[in-house]
Steps between C-alpha positions, in 0.01 A plus 500: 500500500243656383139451603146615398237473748165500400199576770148554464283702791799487695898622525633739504148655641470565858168274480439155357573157424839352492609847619700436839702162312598655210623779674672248746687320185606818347697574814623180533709497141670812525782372273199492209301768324198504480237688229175481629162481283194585684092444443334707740136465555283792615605893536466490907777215447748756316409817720639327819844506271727225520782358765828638486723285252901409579737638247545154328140591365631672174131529332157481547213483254132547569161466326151522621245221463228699608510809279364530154858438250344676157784546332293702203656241269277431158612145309487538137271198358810288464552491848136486611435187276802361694427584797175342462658144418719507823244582713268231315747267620523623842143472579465180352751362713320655778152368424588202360815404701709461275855545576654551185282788384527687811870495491483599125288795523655623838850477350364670129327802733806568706711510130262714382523680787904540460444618181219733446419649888210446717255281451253711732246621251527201307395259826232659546353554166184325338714259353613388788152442658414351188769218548447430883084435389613305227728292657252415792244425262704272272532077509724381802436816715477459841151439655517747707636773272233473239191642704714840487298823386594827409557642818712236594701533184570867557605413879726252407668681216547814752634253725742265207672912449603537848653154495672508179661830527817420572519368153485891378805595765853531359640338826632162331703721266706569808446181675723391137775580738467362782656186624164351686151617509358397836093586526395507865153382405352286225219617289554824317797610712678246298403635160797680437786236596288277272524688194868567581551118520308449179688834292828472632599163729503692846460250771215512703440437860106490686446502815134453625456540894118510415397331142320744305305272371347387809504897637240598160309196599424608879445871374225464248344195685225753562379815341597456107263391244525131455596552116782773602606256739519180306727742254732658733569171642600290179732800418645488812547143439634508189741736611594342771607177335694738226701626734597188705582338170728743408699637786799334592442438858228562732490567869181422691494598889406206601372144388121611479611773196688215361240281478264783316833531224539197439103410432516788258795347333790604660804235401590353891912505426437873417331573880658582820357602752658810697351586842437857549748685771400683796706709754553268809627786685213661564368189697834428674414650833174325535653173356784499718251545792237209471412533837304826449170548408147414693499065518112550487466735208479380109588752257368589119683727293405608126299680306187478586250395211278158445836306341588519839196322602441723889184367507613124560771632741239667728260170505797294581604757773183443628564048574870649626311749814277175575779310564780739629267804624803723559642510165497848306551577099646757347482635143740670356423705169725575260236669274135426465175524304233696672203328448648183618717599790107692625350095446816324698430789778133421476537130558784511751275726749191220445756227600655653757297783724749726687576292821613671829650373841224615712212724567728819476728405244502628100437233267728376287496264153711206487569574144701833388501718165824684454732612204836448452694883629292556790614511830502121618651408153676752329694198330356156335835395735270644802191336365636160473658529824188559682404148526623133505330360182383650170242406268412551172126441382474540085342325284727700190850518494827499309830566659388512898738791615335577850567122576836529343561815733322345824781177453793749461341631895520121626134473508301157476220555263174390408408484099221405239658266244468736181769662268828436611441519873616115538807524314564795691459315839694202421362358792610748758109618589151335497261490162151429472264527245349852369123560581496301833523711816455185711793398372705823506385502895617152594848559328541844710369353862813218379709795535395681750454199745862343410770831553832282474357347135390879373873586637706243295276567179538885538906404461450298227313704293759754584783266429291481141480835423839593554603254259259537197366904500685691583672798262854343497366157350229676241783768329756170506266313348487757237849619423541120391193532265603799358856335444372191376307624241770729355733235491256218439310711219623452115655856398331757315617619187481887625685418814713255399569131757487578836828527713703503139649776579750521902368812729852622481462583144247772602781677750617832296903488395758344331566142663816296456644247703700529815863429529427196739265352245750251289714278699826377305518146336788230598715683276493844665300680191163675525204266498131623308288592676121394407312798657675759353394724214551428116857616444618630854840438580546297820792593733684264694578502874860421666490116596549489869508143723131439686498552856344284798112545471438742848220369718218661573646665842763686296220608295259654741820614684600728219843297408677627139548192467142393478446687145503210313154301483514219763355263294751251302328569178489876522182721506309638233622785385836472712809465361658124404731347726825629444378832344610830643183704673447771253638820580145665560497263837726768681260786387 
């Protein structure tokens, strides 16, 4: 089979999103190809070059979102007056959310598109601005589209090219030949398998481990002009509920990305939700081991930004040394932002003065900034393992892999209810509310006082995570998608009904059928046989009387006599009863 993968920001680039479980389920199906059409983002993201690809890899296309595309293409007046109806249509579907226009002028671009080249120049011509003003300024525009001014206009349009250029790549007229296009992402990673469903019936799989949608939202919350924004975001929404209408399946993470589908009209029978797969591995040694790690320590690992919410950890680290004075905490960075890893440092050494033994005796905080590869954890395995319990403090998240990651370790965890950290859980670790560090301290002095109850939730949250994600259960879950929607899928003229045609009509040669394959009739004469080819003669074989049926001794001792299928009825592919073993047997 083949399959087009379609990634945005991410794989097959040594950085980004989606990288590491792409590159996971590409190694996992090495009995499919795979053609792989990549978005990247910035130029630092192509310097640092790209992972090294398995030979079932057997192409790779790339385009940039973040340079300039001017093609140096001029439209003749025809083509400009056209253009300037689909994109009409487009932004009135934007402003005025309406479905049904967006569809029809993002469908008319990407033909004219096919057809005539780029649509660079013409994106960001007057007449485009022209149509994004007038559609924010005409009856049943949003509210908060319509205060938009010029500046905005020209932002927005700059932005709208960047998005939409996928509609000026080629890449769908080789996605035509592909069996299923799978996008790793929603949003405009998805832009191409859409236009191959809509020119030429390719099947189309979307997996979301973080809804776009809800990613634009958190990333412009602050710093865009509140016109630009109120744009960007209806777009986004529009194409959002495009795509989930269309594909044929899609494949959230986890029930929190299935909810945000299916409330921008994502059909529920075409949802399933596929957990994400992680290496168990590479936590097996600490997870075998429950036993180690300090009783008295809790642990944080992430990335270290406000989502994560360090602020509230600290205060509630504060109610835990009141009650149990010798407990320590350690953070554990996996990156961070300056400015806020200098305020967590700031507060942390308010909170907690350095405290020493005696009078001769270095100080010491209770609380401990250190980065995952240095020398007390040069592993998250090593990280995790340095304490009993693990918490996890955000106020944001999707898909909560350090939690995922400190269950795989056996470790009893403390969580904020948000995202999917509950359905994650499953009721193998504690959750309390986001925003309450009074809270987050009485559900970790639970744990610390009561070592037998953190001990039988650390093994069930292991027992957990072995069964739902880890790599073996995420690629199996997709070999049967990709399988069901090849066989599932109505054919396409171009490529004809799927399975039509055996895999042993692709082996090179000349077949014909083997001397064993007709047995004779109650009359002694050659019977037909079904399988063979259109006018092939079909010898016979001598008639000789069946012989006992050998057990299974005589077979696994090596007995002649045990030739013959054991089974009464024959085996496939095996001779009939009382048909000689072909002469190729003694080869």
């Amino acid at each position: 089979m083949r399959i087009g993968l379609l990634t945005e920001g991410g794989y097959p680039y040594a950085t980004g999103e989606a990288r590491i479980w792409c590159d996971r389920l590409v190694r996992g199906l090495p009995q499919h190809e795979f053609e792989l059409y990549a978005l990247s983002r910035s130029a630092e993201q192509e310097e640092r070059g790209r992972v090294v690809l398995p030979d079932h890899v057997t192409r790779v296309w790339t385009a940039p979102l973040w340079a300039p595309a001017d093609d140096g293409r001029s439209y003749s007046r025809r083509e400009r007056r056209r253009f300037a109806d689909c994109f009409k249509e487009l932004v009135r579907g934007i402003c005025a959310d309406e479905p049904a226009a967006f569809a029809a002028g993002l469908y008319g671009l990407a033909e004219l598109a096919r057809e005539q080249g780029g649509l660079y120049a013409a994106l960001r011509s007057e007449t485009a601005v022209r149509a994004v003003e007038a559609a924010c300024r005409a009856p049943g525009a949003r509210r908060s589209v319509r205060p938009a001014q010029v500046a905005d206009l020209l932002e927005f349009v700059d932005a709208l090219e960047r998005l939409l250029r996928p509609l000026s790549l080629d890449w769908y007229e080789d996605l035509r030949e592909v069996d299923v296009c799978h996008a790793a992402a929603g949003g405009v990673a998805a832009l191409p398998g859409l236009l191959a469903k809509r020119f030429f019936g390719v099947p189309l799989l979307v997996t979301e481990y973080g809804v776009q949608l809800r990613a634009h939202y958190l990333e412009h919350s602050e710093g865009t002009r509140p016109a630009v924004r109120a744009l960007l975001a209806a777009f986004h929404v529009r194409l959002a509920a495009e795509i989930y209408a269309r594909a044929d399946l899609l494949t959230p993470g986890n029930a929190h990305a299935r909810r945000w589908q299916e409330r921008c009209g994502a059909p529920r029978e075409r949802v399933r939700t596929v957990y994400p797969g992680m290496e168990a591995d590479r936590f097996a040694t600490v997870g075998e081991a429950p036993e180690r790690g300090d009783p008295d320590t809790l642990v944080w690992v992430g990335r270290m930004e406000p989502a994560k919410d360090l602020i509230a950890l600290l205060h509630a680290f504060a109610e835990v040394r009141k009650a149990a004075p010798g407990t320590r905490l350690r953070l554990f960075a996996t990156a961070a932002a300056a400015d806020y890893l200098a305020d967590c440092r700031s507060l942390a050494a308010q909170l907690f003065p350095d405290e020493a033994a005696d009078a001769v005796t270095v100080g010491e905080s209770p609380v401990s900034f250190e980065e995952i590869g240095g020398p007390e954890a040069p592993t998250p395995a090593d990280a995790y393992g340095a304490g009993r319990v693990v918490v996890l403090s955000s106020v944001i998240e999707g898909f909560p892999m350090t939690l995922a990651e400190a269950m795989f370790c056996g470790r009893a965890t403390v969580s904020t209810d948000v995202g999917a950290v509950c359905e994650v859980i499953g009721g193998t670790g504690l959750v309390v509310p986001p925003r309450n560090p009074r809270a987050l301290a009485d559900a970790c002095l639970a744990l610390l006082g009561d070592p037998e109850r953190a001990g039988r939730l650390g093994a069930a949250a292991r027992a957990r995570a072995l069964e739902l994600f880890t790599v073996e259960q995420n690629v199996a879950a997709f070999r049967e998608i990709y399988l069901q929607l090849l066989a599932g899928g109505p054919g396409r003229p171009d490529a004809g009904i799927p399975f039509a045609q055996p895999p042993e009509a692709r082996v090179p040669g000349h077949w014909t059928s083997p001397t064993w394959a007709a047995a004779p009739d109650a009359g002694g004469g050659p019977q037909e046989d079904t399988a063979a080819a259109p006018g092939a003669a079909v010898p016979s074989g001598p008639a000789v009387p069946p012989g006992p049926v050998p057990t299974a001794a005589a077979v696994a001792a090596g007995d002649p006599a045990s030739d013959t299928c054991p089974a009464p009825d024959g085996c496939p592919g095996s001779p009939a009863p009382g048909v000689a073993a072909p002469s190729e047997a003694a080869v």
